[in-house]
C-alpha positions as CSV (number, residue, x, y, z in Angstrom):
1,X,0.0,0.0,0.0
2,X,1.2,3.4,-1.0
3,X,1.1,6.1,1.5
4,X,1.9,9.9,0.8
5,X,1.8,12.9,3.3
6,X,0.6,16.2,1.7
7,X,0.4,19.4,3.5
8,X,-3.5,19.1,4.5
9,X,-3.5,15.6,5.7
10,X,-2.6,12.1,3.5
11,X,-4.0,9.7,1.1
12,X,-2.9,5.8,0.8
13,X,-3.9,3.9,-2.2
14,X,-6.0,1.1,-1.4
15,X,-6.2,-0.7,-4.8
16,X,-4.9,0.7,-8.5
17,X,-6.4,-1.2,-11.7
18,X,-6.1,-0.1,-15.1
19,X,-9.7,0.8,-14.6
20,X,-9.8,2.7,-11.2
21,X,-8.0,3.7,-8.2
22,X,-9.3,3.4,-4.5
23,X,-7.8,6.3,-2.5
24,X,-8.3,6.1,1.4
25,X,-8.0,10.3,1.9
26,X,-7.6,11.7,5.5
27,X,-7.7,15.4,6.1
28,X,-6.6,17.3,9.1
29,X,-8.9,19.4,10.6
30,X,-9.6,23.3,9.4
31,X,-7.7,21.8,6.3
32,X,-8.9,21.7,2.6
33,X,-7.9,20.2,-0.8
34,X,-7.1,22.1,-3.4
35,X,-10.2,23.7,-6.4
36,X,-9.6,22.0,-8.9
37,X,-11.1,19.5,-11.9
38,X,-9.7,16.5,-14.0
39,X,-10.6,16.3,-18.1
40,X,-10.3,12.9,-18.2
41,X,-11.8,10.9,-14.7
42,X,-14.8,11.2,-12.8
43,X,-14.7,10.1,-8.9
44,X,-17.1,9.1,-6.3
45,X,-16.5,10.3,-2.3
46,X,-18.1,8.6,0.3
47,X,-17.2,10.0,3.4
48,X,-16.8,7.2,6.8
49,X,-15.7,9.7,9.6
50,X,-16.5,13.6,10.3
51,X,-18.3,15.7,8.2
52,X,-17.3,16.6,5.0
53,X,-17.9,19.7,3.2
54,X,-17.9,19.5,-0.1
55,X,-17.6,22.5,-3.2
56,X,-18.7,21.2,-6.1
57,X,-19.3,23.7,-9.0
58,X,-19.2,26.5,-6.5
59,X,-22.2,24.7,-4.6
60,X,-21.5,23.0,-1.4
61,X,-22.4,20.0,0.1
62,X,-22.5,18.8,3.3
63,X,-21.3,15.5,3.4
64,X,-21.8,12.8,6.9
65,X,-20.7,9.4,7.6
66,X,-22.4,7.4,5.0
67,X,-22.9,10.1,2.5
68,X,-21.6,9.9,-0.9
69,X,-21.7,12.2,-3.8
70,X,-20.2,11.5,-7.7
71,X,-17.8,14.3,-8.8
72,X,-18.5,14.2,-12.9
73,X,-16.0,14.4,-15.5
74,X,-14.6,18.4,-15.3
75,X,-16.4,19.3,-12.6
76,X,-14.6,21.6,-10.3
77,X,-14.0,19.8,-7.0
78,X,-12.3,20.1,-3.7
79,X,-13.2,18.5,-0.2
80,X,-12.8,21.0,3.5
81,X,-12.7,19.5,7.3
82,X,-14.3,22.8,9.1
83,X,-14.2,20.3,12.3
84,X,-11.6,19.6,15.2
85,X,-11.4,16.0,14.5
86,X,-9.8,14.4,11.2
87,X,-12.3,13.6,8.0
């Protein structure tokens, strides 16, 4: 299993196919990803711990354990912990 360290928390990769990628993401809290979009994937969050909030087109979401939402193919994108506790 992969493991990387970013500057707002960590991802490991879980599994990596030819036809997908499963990304265990943790971020820290009052940490966000950065906006951005991808022209050639979609992707599918599903949060397991904290609350998530989630910009999606400039809308956001409001993601709890459970919850997932489908991030289509260019859609802008990024993924906030407002909380004390990790996401």
């Amino acid at each position: 299993m992969y493991t990387e360290k970013r500057p707002w928390g960590m991802f490991e990769n879980l599994l990596e196919e030819d036809y997908c990628k499963v990304k265990r993401i943790t971020v820290n809290p009052d940490q966000r990803l950065s906006y951005q979009w991808h022209n050639h994937r979609s992707e599918v969050w599903t949060v397991v711990q904290g609350v998530a909030t989630v910009t999606l087109d400039d809308e956001q979401l409001i993601l709890t354990p459970g919850i997932s939402v489908t991030i289509p193919q260019g859609a802008k994108h990024r993924v906030q912990n407002e909380s004390s506790h990790p996401l």
